[in-house]
Every structure is written in structure tokens, then in C-alpha cells.
C-alpha positions as CSV (number, residue, x, y, z in Angstrom):
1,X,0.0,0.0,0.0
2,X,2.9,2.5,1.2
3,X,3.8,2.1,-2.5
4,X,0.9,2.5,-4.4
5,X,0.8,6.0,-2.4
6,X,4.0,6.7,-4.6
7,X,2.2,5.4,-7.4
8,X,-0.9,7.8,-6.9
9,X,1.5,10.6,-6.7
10,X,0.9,10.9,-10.1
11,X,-3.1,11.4,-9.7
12,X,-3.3,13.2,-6.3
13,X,-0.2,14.9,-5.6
14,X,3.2,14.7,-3.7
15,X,1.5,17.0,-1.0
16,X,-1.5,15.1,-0.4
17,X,0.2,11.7,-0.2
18,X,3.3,12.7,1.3
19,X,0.9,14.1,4.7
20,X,-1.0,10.3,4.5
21,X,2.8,8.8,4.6
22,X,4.4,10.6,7.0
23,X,0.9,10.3,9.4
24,X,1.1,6.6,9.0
25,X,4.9,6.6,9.6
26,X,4.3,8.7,12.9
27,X,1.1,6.8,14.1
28,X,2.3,2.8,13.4
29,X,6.5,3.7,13.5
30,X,8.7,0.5,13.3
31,X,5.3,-1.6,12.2
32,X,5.0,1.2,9.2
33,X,8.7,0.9,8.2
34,X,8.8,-3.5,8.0
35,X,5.1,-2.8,5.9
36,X,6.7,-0.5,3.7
37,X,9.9,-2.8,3.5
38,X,7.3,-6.0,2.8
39,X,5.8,-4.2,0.2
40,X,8.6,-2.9,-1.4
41,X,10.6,-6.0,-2.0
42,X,7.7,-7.1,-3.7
43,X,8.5,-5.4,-6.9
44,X,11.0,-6.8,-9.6
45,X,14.5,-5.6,-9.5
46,X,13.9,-5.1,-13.3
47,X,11.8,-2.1,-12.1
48,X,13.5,-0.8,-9.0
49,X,17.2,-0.6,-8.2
50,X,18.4,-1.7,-4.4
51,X,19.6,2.0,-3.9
52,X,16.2,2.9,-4.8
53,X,14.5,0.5,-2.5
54,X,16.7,1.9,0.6
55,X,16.0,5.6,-0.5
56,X,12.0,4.7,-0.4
57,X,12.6,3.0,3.3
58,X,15.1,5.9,3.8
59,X,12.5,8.2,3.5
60,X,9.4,6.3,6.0
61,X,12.3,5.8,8.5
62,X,13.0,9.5,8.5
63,X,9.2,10.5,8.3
64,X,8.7,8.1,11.6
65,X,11.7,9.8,13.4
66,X,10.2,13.2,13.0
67,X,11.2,14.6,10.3
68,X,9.2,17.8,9.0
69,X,6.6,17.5,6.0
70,X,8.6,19.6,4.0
71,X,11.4,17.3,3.7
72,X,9.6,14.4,2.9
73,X,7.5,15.7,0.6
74,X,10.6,16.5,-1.7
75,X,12.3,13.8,-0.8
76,X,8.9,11.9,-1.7
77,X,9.0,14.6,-5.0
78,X,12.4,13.0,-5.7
79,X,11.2,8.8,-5.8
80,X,8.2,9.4,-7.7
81,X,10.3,9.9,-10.5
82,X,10.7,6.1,-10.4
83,X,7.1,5.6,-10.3
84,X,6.7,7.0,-13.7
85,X,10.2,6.3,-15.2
86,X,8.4,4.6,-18.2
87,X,4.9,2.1,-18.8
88,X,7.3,-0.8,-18.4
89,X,8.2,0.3,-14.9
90,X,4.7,1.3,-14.2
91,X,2.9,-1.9,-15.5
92,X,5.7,-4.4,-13.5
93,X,5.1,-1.7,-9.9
94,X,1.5,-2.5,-10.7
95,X,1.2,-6.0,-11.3
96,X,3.6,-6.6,-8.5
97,X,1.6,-4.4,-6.0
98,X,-1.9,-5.4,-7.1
99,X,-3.5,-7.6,-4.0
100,X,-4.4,-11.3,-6.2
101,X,-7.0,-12.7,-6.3
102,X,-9.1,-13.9,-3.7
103,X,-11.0,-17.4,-3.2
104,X,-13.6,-17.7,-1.1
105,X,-15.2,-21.4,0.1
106,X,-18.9,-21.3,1.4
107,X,-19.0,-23.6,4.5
108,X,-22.1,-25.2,4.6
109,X,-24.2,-24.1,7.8
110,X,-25.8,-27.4,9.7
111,X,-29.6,-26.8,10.0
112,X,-30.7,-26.8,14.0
């Protein structure tokens, strides 16, 4: 989820989701950060570079620790660059990020 939000910097605004990150990073902390890292490592190194990864984490570990909206929101202004590097990139963030698909099993109910 932590990055789809750099994904949807591209339809809402570093701003808006940079204030949602660094609120998340603040209210959940260390939780926030192994989320983000979870997610993260989720995407193909054809799309994002290990120095990229730790920038991203960089960046929630900072907003957790305090750091100012200001800063993160260019810092945040700085990675979305990656988000929309090209379709390719964009299509393999996607794919990797998108939740799959869910089964569901109806458990018969015994009759009392």
C-alpha cells in the first residue's frame, strides 16, 4: 500500500500523499517501516534498483523519526520519479503491488 501512495502521486499529488505517509509513519513507527519494506521488496528488480529500494525506506524511517513535511515531501518529489520512469516500470510496480486474487469457500451451515 505505502507504494501505491507513490504510485498515486501521479493522480493526487506529492502533498497530499506525502501528509498520509508521513501520518502513517508517525502513528504505526517500526510496524509502518517492516510494511513498507514488505511491500517494497515485492516489486521486480527489473523495475527498481536496491539503492532505490533503501532511498524509499530511507525516507518512511526519517518521516517516523520526526522529520518535517517539508522534507519528505521533496524527498517523496524525488522517488516518484521512479514511479513513472516509463509504462514498463509502471505496468511491473502495478502488477507486483496489485492484491491477487481472492478465493472464497462457502461452509455449509448445519440446519438446528
Amino acid at each position: 500500500m505505502i507504494v501505491v501512495g507513490c504510485i498515486h502521486i501521479l493522480l493526487h499529488g506529492i502533498l497530499q500523499v506525502s501528509y498520509v505517509l508521513l501520518s502513517l509513519s508517525r502513528a504505526f513507527g517500526e510496524n509502518m517501516l517492516n510494511w513498507a519494506r514488505e511491500s517494497i521488496n515485492l516489486i521486480p528488480p527489473q523495475a527498481l534498483t536496491d539503492a532505490e529500494r533503501l532511498r524509499f525506506l530511507n525516507i518512511i524511517s526519517d518521516a517516523a523519526s520526526g522529520s518535517s513535511l517539508h522534507t519528505i515531501t521533496d524527498r517523496f518529489g524525488e522517488i516518484s520519479d521512479v514511479c513513472r520512469r516509463n509504462k514498463t516500470v509502471q505496468d511491473l510496480v502495478q502488477s507486483a503491488l496489485r492484491p491477487h486474487d481472492l478465493t472464497f469457500a462457502v461452509v455449509p451451515q448445519q440446519l438446528s
